[in-house]
Every structure is written in C-alpha cells, then in structure tokens.
KOLLOTOR-732845 format. One line per 2 residues: number of its first residue (from 1); their letters; for each residue x, y, z of C-alpha. Coordinates in nm, 2 decimals. Layout:
BEGIN
NUM) a) X/Y/Z | ...
END
This chain:
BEGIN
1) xx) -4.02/-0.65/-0.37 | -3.83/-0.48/-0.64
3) xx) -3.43/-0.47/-0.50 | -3.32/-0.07/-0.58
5) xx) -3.15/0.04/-0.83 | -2.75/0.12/-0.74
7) xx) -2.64/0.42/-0.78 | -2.43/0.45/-1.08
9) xx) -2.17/0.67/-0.89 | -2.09/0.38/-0.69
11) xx) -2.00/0.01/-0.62 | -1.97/-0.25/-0.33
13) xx) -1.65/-0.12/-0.19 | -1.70/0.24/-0.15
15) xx) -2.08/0.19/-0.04 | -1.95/-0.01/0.23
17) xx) -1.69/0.30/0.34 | -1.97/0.53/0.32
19) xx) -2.14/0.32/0.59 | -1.87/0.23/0.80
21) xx) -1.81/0.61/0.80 | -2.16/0.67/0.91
23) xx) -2.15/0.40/1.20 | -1.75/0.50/1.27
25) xx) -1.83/0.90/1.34 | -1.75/0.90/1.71
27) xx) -1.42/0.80/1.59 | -1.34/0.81/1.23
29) xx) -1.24/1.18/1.11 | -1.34/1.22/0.75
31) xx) -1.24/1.42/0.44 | -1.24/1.42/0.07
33) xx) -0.93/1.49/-0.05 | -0.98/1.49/-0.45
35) xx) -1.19/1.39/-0.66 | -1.24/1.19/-1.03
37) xx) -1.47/1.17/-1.27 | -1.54/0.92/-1.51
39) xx) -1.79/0.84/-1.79 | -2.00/1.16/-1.64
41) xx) -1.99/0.99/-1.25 | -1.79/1.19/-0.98
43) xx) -1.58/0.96/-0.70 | -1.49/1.09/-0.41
45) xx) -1.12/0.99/-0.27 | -1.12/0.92/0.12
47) xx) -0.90/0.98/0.38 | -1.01/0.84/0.73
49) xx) -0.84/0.91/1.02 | -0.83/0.82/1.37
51) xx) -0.60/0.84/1.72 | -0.37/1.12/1.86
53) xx) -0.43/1.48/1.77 | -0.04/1.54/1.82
55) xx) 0.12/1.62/1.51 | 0.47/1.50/1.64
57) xx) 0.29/1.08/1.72 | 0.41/0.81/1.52
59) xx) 0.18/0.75/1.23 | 0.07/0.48/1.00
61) xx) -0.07/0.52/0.69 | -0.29/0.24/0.53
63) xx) -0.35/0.22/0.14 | -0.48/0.01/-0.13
65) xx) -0.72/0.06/-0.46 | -0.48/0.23/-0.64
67) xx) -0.55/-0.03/-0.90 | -0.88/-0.06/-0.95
69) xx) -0.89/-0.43/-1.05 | -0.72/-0.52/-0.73
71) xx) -0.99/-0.51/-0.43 | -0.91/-0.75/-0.23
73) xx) -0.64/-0.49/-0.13 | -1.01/-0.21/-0.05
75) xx) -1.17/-0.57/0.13 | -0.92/-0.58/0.37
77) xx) -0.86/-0.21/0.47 | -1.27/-0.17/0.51
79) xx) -1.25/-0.54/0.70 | -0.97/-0.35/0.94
81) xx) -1.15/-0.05/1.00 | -1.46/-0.27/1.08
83) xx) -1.24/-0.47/1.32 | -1.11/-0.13/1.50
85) xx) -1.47/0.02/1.52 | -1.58/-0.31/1.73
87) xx) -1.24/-0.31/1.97 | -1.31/0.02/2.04
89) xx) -1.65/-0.03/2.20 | -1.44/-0.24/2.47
91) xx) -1.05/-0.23/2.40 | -0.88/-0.02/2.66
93) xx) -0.55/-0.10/2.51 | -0.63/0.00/2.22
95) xx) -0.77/0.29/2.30 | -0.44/0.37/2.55
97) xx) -0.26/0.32/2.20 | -0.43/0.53/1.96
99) xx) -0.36/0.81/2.24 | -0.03/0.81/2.11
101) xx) -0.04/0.68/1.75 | -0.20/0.84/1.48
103) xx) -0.39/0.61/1.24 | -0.50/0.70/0.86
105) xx) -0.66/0.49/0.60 | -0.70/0.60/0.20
107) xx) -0.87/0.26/0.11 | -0.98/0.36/-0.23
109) xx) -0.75/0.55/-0.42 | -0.85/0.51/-0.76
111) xx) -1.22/0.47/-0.70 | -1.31/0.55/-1.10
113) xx) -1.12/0.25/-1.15 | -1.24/0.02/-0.90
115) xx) -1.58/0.17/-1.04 | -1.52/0.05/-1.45
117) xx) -1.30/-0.27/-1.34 | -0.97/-0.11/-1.51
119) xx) -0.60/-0.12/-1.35 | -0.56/0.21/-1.47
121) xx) -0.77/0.52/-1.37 | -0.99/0.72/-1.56
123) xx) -0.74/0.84/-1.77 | -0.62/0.52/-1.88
125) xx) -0.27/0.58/-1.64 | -0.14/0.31/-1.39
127) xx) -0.07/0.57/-1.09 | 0.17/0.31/-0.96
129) xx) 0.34/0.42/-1.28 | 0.30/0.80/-1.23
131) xx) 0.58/0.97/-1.07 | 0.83/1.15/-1.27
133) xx) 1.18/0.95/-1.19 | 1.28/0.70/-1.45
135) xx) 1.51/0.37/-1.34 | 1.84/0.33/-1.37
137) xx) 1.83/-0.02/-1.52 | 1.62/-0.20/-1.76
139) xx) 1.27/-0.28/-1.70 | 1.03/-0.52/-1.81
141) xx) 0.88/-0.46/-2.13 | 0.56/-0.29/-2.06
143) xx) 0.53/-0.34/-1.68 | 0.77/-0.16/-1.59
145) xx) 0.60/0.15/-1.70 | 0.53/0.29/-2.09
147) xx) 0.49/0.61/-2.22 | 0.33/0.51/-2.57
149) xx) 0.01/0.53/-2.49 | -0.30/0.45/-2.23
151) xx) -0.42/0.14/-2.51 | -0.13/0.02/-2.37
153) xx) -0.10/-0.12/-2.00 | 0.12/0.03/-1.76
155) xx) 0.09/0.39/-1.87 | 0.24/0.61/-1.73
157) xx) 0.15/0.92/-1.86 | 0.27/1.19/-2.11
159) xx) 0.62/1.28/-2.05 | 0.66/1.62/-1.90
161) xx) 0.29/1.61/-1.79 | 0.12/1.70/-1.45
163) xx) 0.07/1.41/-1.25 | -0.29/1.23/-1.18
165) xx) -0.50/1.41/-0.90 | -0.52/1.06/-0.70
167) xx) -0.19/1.03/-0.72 | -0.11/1.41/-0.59
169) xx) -0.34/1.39/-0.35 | -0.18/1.06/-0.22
171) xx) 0.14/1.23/-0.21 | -0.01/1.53/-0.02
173) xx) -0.10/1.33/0.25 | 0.21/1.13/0.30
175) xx) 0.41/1.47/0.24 | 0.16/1.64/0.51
177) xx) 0.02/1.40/0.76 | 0.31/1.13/0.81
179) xx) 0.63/1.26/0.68 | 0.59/1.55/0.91
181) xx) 0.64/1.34/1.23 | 0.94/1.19/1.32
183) xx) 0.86/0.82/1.24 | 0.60/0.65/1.04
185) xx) 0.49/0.40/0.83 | 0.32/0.36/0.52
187) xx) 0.14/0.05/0.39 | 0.00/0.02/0.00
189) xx) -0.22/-0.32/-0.03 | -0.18/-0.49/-0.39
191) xx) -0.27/-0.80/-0.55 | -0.15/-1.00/-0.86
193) xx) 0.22/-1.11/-0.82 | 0.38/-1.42/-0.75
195) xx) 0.32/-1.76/-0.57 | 0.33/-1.60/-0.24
197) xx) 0.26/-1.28/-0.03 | 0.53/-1.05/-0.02
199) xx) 0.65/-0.74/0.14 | 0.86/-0.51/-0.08
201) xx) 1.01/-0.16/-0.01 | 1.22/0.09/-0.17
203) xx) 1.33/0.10/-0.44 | 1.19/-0.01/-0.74
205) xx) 1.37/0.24/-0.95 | 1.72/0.11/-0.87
207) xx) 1.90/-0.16/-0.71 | 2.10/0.11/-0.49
209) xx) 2.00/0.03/-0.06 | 1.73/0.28/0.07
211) xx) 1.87/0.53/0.34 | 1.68/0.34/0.62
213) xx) 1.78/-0.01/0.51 | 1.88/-0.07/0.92
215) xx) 1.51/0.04/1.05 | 1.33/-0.11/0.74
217) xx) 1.61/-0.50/0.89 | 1.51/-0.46/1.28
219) xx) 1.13/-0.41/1.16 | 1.17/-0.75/1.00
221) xx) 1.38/-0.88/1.27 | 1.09/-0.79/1.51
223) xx) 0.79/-0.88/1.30 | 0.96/-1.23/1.23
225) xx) 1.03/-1.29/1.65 | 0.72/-1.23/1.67
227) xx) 0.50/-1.35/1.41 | 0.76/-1.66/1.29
229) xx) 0.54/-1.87/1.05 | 0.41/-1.51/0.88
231) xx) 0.53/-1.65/0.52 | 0.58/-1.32/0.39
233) xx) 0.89/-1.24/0.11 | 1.03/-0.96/0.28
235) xx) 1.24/-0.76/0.04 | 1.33/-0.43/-0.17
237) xx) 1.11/-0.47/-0.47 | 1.47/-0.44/-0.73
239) xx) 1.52/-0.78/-0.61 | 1.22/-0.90/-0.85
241) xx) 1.20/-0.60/-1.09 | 1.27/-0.24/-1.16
243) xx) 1.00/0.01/-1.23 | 0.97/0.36/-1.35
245) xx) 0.78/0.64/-1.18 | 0.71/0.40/-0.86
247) xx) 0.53/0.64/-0.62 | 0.66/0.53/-0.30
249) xx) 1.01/0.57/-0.46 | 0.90/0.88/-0.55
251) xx) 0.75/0.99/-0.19 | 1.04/0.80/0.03
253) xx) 1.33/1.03/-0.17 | 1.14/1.34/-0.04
255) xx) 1.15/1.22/0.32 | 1.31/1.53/0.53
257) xx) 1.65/1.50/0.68 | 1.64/1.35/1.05
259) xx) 1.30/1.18/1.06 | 1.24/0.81/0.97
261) xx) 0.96/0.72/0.73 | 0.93/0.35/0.62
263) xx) 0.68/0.29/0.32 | 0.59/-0.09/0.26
265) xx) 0.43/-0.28/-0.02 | 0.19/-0.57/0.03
267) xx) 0.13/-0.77/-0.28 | -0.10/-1.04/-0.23
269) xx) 0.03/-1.35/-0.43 | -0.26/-1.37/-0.63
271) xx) -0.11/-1.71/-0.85 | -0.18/-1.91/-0.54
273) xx) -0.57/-1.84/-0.59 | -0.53/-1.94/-0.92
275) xx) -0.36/-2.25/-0.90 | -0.62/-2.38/-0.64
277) xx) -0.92/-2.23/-0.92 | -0.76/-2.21/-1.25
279) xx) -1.11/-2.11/-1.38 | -1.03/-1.74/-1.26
281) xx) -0.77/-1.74/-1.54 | -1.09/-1.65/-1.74
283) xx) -1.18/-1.31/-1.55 | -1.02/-1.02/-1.54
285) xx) -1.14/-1.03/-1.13 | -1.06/-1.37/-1.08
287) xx) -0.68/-1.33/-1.19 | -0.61/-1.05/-0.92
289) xx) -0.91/-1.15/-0.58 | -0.98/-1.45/-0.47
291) xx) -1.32/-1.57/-0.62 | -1.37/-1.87/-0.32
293) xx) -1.56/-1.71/-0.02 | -1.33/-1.93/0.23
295) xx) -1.05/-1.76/0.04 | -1.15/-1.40/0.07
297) xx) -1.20/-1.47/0.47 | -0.85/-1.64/0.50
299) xx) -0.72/-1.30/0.34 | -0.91/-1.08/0.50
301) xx) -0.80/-1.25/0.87 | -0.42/-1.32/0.78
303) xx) -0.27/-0.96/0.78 | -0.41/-0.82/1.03
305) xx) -0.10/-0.90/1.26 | 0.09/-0.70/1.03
307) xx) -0.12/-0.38/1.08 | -0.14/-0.49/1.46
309) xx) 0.25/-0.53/1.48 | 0.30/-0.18/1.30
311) xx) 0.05/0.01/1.56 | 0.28/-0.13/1.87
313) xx) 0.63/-0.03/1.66 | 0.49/0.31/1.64
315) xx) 0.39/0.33/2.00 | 0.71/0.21/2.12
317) xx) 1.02/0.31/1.90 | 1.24/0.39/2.16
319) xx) 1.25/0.00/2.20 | 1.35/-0.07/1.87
321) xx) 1.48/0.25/1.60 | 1.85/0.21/1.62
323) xx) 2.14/0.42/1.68 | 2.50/0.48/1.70
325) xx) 2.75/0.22/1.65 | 2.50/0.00/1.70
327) xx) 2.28/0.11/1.39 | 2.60/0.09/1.19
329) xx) 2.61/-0.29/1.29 | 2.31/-0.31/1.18
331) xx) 2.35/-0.14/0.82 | 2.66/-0.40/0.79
333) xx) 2.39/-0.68/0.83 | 2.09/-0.58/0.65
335) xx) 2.32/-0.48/0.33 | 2.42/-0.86/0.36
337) xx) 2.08/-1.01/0.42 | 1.93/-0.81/0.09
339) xx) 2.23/-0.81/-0.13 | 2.17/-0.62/-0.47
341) xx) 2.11/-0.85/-0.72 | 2.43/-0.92/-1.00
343) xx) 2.41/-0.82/-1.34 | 2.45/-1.22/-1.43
345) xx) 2.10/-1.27/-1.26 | 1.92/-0.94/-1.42
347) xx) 2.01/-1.09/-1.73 | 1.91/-1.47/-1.61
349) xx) 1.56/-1.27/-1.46 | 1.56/-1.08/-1.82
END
C-alpha cells in the first residue's frame, strides 16, 4: 500500500494538535487566532484552552514554536496536553483544580516556520526580536536583534514597522486572557542555549530588577523546596545577555497596576545534546532538538513538574504571593540573590 501524500499545509507537530484537538473536545476549547501564509500555504495559529470559565481565576499560559527550528519546545506542550487529556478520564484532583485555574496553550506560534525549518517566520523576522523597545546596554552582535535585514539572523523587523501578526496575536492573548486576572503566569518553551536548562525572566532589555522580583524569588523558593534536584538556572535573562524587542519584556511592562503577572522563559540547553552527539552539529535540527529517541523522552518527562508546580501556585496564592513588610523582606533578598551584573563582567561576557 502506497503511504498518502502529506498535506503540504502541514507537518508532524501541528497534525498531531489537530488530532489531539479532535480526541480533547470534551475539554479543549479551540480557536484560531491569526493566521500566516507562506510559499502559497495558509497555517493556522492555535490557542487551546481549558479549566475555570471565571475570568477573575489564576491562569497559566503555555507557549513555544515561536521559533520554528525549535520543536522540542511544540513536543513537549502537545506531550502535556496528551498527559492532561488521559488524567482527566480519572483525576479528580485535577479536575477539582482546573475548577479554579484557567489553563491555555499556544503550542505553535510560528507554524510557517516550524513548516519551512527557519528560526524566523515567514517574513524572515525572529518574533522573539519583534517588539518595539530597544536595550539600554550593548547587545551581542547579531543576536541581540538587527535591523539590516531578514538575510541576516535575528531580524527584527523594519524600524517604525507594524509588528508580525503571530506576534500580535500572542500579545492579544496575554493582554486579554491572563493579564486581565489578578495573577498568572506565562511560560515560552525554547531550545538552543547553553550547557544546561534554564529558567529566565524579565528583562532582557536591561539589567534594571522587574517590579515583581519578590513573587518571581518565593516562586523559586517554592519550586526549589519542592522539586530540589530540578537543575534549572533560575535567573533574569540580563544576567547572560541583553536583547532588543524581547516580547515578554515587551508584554510584562504593560501589566496593569495591582495585579501580578509572572512570564517565564524555558530554554532547553540544547549544547548538552550535542556534546553527547556531536554529529547534530551538522543539522540545522540537530543543533536545537534532541535527535536520540531516549533523549526526546527524557525531555519530554522532565518538565512536567514545572507545569504541574505552576497549576498548584495558581490554585493556591494566598499561600504563597507576599505582602507587607514581609514582601519588602523579601525584595531585600531577591535583589541580593540576582544581583545585576557589573560593568567589569559585561565587558569580561563582551
């Protein structure tokens, strides 16, 4: 028997979204919020949402594919939505939780990129690059964003330009599905940085200490009580480099006054996979997923505490979010903990 043909509108990833979407309808609320087009193909980007119809619960908002080359990032999202569909056949826990917790997942972002094997999308722009604000240090030569032109990596646009419609529509639904409520979380699933996994948060523009620097320390404070051998880097991203136009900078500065919104990047040390097979130094795949199949399961199982430890801080914050003097104390000690790097070391990192 002939196999069929694939469609050329789409690829592993988003096939297997479309399906989980089919079996996950009792649950899983749907939508297309934008759409690309590349090389005559339309993609469709997903939102998928699931748990309390209150718009004042805690939320958490799951990301990744907003580089296309990176989809392990996709894998693991699509694994974690697999993993919820299953729990909820039995999970009464879980299901007590999503009562009060509001759950939403954009796992492919840039799908026209994930589609052609690029970083950047369609139009040739890293949307990781996109936002308007520049930074108020140096950045590194290229990667930290360049407006010469989309030959170039790290594009991030014309100056004075609209920005991309994946990365509006992103912003749309952080502005209008989690920044709205009183507390939530985001997190963005990347791959291709350093020896080990990491999670970063704002900012990358500037070495300056986000507003919620005492919520972002207790988070870590929890998640480290309770997960202690998690072997995350657990920093703002300045501390390894600045960036321009860094959407999450971009989206965290136009968080409204009173309510507490923590956005989190997790980049998958991707040089790990490659000192164990330096042979994926010779594809463009290989040098930002795991090629090995044992390697792709150990990725795909190892963060899902994270997610998990993010539902129950969002179903319980009265436990945890600080106030008062005592959230004072708390600024004193985070601000030690992630001291902003001298300008002796930017030049030593330089």
């Amino acid at each position: 028997m002939v196999p069929p043909t694939p469609a050329p509108d789409s690829f592993a990833e988003l096939d297997l979204l479309r399906a989980l979407l089919e079996v996950g309808r009792p649950y899983f609320e749907a939508e297309v919020v934008c759409e690309t087009e590349c090389r005559g193909n339309r993609f469709p980007v997903h939102l998928v949402s699931l748990g309390s119809q209150d718009p004042a619960a805690p939320a958490i908002g799951l990301f990744a594919g907003i580089h296309g080359l990176e989809r392990i990032g996709t894998q693991l999202l699509l694994d974690y939505m697999r993993s919820l569909l299953k729990r909820l056949e039995w999970d009464a826990l879980l299901h007590l939780q999503l009562q009060s917790v509001r759950l939403l997942f954009m796992p492919i972002v840039n799908p026209a990129g994930m589609w052609a094997g690029r970083r950047a999308n369609a139009n040739g722009v890293d949307l990781m690059r996109n936002a308007p604000q520049d930074a108020d240090g140096p950045v590194p030569f290229l990667a930290g964003g360049q407006r010469v032109g989309s030959w170039l990596p790290w594009y991030r646009g014309p100056a004075g330009g609209p920005m991309e419609r994946e990365s509006l529509a992103l912003l749309q639904v952080v502005q209008e599905r989690l920044q709205t409520r009183k507390l939530s979380f985001a997190v963005d699933c990347h791959s291709g940085y350093g020896w080990r996994d990491s999670i970063w948060f704002p900012y990358a523009r500037t070495c300056t200490a986000m507003a919620n620097l005492p919520e972002m320390y207790v988070i870590k404070t929890l998640f480290e009580q309770a997960h202690p051998h998690h072997g995350y880097a657990f920093e703002p991203q300045s501390h390894q480099y600045l960036a321009h136009g860094d959407l999450w900078d971009y989206a965290y500065d136009r968080t409204p006054a009173g309510h507490v919104f923590l956005p989190m990047t997790l980049e998958l040390g991707s040089w790990l996979w490659i000192k164990k097979n330096p042979r994926q130094l010779f594809s463009r795949h290989g040098i930002f997923n795991p090629i090995k199949a044992h390697r792709t399961a150990r990725v795909l199982r190892r963060h899902v505490s994270l997610f998990d430890f993010l539902a129950r801080a969002a179903y319980a914050p009265q436990g945890w979010l600080p106030a008062g003097p005592a959230r004072e104390a708390i600024l004193r000690e985070a601000s030690e903990h992630w001291q902003a790097p001298t300008r002796r070391q930017w030049r030593q990192w330089r």
